[in-house]
C-alpha positions, 0 to 999 in steps of 0.5 A: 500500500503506498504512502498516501493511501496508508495515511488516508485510511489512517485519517479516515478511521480517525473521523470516522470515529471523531478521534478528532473532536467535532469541528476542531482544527487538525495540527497537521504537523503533529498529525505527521509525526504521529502517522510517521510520514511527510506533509505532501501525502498528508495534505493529499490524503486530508484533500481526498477526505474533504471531497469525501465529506469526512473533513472540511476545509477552510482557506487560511484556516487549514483543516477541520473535523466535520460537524456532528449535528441532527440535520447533518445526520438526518441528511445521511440517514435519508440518502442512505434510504434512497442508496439503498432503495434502488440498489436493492430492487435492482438487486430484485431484479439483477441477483443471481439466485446463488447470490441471494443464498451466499448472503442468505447463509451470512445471515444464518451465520451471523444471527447469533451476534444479534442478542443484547449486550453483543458488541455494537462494534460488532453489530456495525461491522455485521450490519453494514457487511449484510447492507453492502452485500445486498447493494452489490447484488444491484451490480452497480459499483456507484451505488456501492461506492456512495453507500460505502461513504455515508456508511464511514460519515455515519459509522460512529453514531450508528455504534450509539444507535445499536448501543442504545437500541440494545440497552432501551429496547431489550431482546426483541430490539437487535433481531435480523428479521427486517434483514429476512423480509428484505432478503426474501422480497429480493429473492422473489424479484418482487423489486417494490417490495424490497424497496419498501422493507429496507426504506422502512427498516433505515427510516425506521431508526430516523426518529432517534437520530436527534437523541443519539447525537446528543449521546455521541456528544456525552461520550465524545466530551466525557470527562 
């Protein structure tokens, strides 16, 4: 892996997660030094991830962690549904049949991770596998390729939403049956209908989106 890629999948883990604070300005020398590496593939790797909306960047101010607020994260939350949507009735409609029970036996096998008081790391990284399994099944690498973005800019709220959702909402709360329904409609072909399960299932979650940014704050500010 080259230089520069190394440091941006280094940086973009780290806002992904917030390991820089809401808007605070990164300290691009002290970034280098800490990642080991010169300022020319740092200041490509930052520019990359401005253009992908993990950083910003304001002239003759340097670089800046994102934002986290509720509209900007409603905002994620919405074009995560429509991304989906479409890719999975075009999965409906294009998913070879031996495709649909690759994912179908992930599902089975991930099915024990979905309890109380699993690991909401965990849970991300299985739910987001099965998400991205079912878009590739539309064999439309754009539409991967935006999921896989909002995925990384609302990665660190949705571990709080899975947290929380498992501490309020007890056992029945962290199930895989909405992924079942989706799974099943796209195994049909029945295109509308699994447009219509996963669309529920994301916007399902949209309700709390307020609160568990407020929760993201607590933890990212905790003394």
């Amino acid at each position: 892996m080259g230089s520069v890629d190394r440091v941006y999948r280094r940086v973009k883990e780290m806002a992904a997660s917030y390991e820089f604070k809401p808007d605070e300005r990164l300290n691009e020398s002290a970034l280098s030094a800490q990642l080991e590496t010169s300022r020319t593939p740092l200041r490509e790797a930052l520019n990359r991830l401005v253009a992908e909306g993990f950083l910003k960047f304001h002239r003759g101010r340097g670089f800046f962690c994102r934002s986290l607020n509720p509209q900007e994260i409603m905002n994620l939350y919405e074009a995560r549904a429509a991304i989906e949507a479409e890719a999975v009735r075009l999965a409906a409609l294009r998913a070879e049949p031996e495709e649909v029970e690759d994912l179908s036996r992930f599902l089975e096998d991930t099915k024990p991770q979905y309890r109380p008081g699993a690991s909401p790391v965990e849970l991300v990284r299985v739910d987001e596998t099965f998400h991205l399994g079912l878009a590739k099944l539309a064999k439309n690498a754009e539409l991967v390729r935006l999921l896989e973005n909002v995925n990384g800019r609302i990665h660190y709220v949705r571990l709080i939403d899975l947290r929380s959702l498992s501490e309020r909402g007890g056992a029945e709360a962290i199930t895989i049956e909405p992924h079942t329904c989706i799974l099943e409609a796209v195994q049909r072909g029945d295109a509308d209908r699994a447009s219509r399960e996963i669309r529920n299932h994301i916007e399902r979650r949209l309700e709390e989106v307020t609160q568990n940014v407020r929760l993201a704050f607590s933890q990212l500010y905790a003394p």
